[in-house]
N, C-alpha and C positions, 0 to 999 in steps of 0.2 A: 519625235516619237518613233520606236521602229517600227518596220514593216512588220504584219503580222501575218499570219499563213492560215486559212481554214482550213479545216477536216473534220470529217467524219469520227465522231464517237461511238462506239457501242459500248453501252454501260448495262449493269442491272440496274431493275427501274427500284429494287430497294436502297441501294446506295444513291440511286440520281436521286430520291425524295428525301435521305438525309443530307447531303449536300447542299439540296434548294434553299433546305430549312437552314442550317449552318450561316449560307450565303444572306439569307433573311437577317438572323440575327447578328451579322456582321454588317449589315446595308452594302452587300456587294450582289451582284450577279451571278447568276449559277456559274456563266463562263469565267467570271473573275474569280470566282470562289477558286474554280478547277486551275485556274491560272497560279492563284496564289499558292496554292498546297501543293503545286508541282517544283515554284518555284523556292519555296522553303525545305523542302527534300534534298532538291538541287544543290543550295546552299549548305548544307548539311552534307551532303556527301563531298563538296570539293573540301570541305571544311578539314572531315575523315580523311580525304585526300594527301590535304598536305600534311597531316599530323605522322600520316604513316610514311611518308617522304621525306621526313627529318628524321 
């Protein structure tokens, strides 16, 4: 598995409590949650990436 890095978030605490709930009804973890939706964005942009690169 990779190494993972902590840091400090500052979030609003309206979005941190829709998130919770999200991660809830997905049975992840708030920080999985945040993991997950960064890395689906991600994926999405390199996607955008190469589409615009051909």
């Amino acid at each position: 598995m990779a190494e993972k890095k902590a840091f400090i978030l500052r979030i609003n605490p309206e979005i941190l409590k829709e998130i919770e709930t999200w991660a809830a009804d997905e049975f992840r973890s708030t920080n999985g949650q945040i993991e997950y939706l960064l890395q689906q964005i991600l994926n999405e942009r390199r996607k955008a990436r190469k589409k615009k690169d051909s």
